[in-house]
C-alpha positions in Angstrom: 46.5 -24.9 7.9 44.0 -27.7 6.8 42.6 -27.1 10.1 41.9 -23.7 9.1 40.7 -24.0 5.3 37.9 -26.8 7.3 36.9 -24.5 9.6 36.4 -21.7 7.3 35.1 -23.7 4.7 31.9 -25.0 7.2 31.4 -21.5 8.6 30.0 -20.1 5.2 27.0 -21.7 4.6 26.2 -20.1 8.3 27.1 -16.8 6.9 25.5 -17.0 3.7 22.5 -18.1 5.4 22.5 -15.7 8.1 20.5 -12.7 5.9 17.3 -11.7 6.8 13.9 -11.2 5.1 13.3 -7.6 6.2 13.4 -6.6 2.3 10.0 -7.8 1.9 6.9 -6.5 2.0 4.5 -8.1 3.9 0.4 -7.2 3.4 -1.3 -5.4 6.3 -5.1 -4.5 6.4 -6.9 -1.8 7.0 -10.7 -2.2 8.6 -13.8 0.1 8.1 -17.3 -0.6 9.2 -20.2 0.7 6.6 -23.2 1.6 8.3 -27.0 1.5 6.4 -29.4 3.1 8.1 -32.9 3.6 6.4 -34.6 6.6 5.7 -38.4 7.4 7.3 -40.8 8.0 3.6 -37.8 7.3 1.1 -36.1 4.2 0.0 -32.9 5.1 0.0 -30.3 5.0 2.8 -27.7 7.0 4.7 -24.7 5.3 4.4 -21.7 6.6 7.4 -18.1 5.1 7.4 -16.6 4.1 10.1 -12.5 3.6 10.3 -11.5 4.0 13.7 -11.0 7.4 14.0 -12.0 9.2 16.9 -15.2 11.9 16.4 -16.7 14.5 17.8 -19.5 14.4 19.5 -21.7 15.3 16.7 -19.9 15.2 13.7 -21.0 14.2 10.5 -20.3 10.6 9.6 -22.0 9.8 5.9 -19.8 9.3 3.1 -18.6 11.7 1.4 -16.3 12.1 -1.9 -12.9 13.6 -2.3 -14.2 17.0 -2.7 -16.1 17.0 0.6 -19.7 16.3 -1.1 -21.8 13.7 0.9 -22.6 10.7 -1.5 -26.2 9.8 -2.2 -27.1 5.6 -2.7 -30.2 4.2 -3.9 -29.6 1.1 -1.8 -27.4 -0.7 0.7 -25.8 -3.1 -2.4 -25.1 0.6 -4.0 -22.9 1.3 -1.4 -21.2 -1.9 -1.2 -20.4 -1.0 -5.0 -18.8 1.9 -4.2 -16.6 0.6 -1.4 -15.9 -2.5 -3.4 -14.5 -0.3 -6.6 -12.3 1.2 -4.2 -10.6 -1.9 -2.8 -12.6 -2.7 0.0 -13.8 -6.6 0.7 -16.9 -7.4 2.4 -16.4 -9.9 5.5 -19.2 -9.9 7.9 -22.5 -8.2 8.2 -25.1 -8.1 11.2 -27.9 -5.9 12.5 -26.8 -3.9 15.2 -30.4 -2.4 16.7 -33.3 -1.4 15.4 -33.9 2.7 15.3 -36.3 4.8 14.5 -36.9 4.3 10.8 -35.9 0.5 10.9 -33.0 -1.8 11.3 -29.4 -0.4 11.3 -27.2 -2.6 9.1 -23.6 -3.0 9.8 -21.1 -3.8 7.4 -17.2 -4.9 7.8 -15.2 -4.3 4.9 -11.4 -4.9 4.8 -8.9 -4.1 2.0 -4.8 -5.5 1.7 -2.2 -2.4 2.4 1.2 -2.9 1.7 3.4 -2.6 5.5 6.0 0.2 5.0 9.0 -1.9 5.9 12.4 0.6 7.1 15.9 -1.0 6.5 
């Protein structure tokens, strides 16, 4: 019987410790690429978002609002407002090529998204 309570008594702390962290939830990220391009005779820029999607061929890519309206910025650090009041953080930028009406600034943004996690 004492053989028994000893055996028992050093299998719980396996047991106990046995439970796993599923519960948790973990931050993902989610990835978008901002994309200045200058305007020919006007200071301002067209701003278009990229996040992965795929697009047709010529489909419209400049930001636009929640109601479908395409946003208008004064300048590149306007945009990078924008995106930034909305959760997005800036982590790289470099100049991709040079078009028609000057250089074409790209922008990575990322912002934290909580992982969905299923028990």
């Amino acid at each position: 019987m004492k053989k028994y309570l000893l055996i028992l008594l050093f299998s719980i702390p396996f047991y106990v410790s046995a439970q796993n962290d599923t519960a948790r939830v973990k931050p993902a990220e989610q990835y978008c690429m901002v994309i200045a391009t200058g305007r020919m005779f006007s200071t301002k820029v067209t701003i278009s978002v990229d996040f992965g999607q795929p697009t047709k061929a010529f489909s419209d890519k400049r930001m636009k609002d929640e109601s479908g309206v395409v946003l208008d910025f004064n300048s590149v650090i306007d945009a990078l407002n924008y995106m930034a009041g909305n959760g997005w953080l800036f982590v790289n930028a470099y100049a991709l090529s040079e078009g028609s009406s000057g250089k074409v600034l790209n922008y990575v943004m990322r912002r934290p998204i909580p992982k969905i996690s299923i028990n």
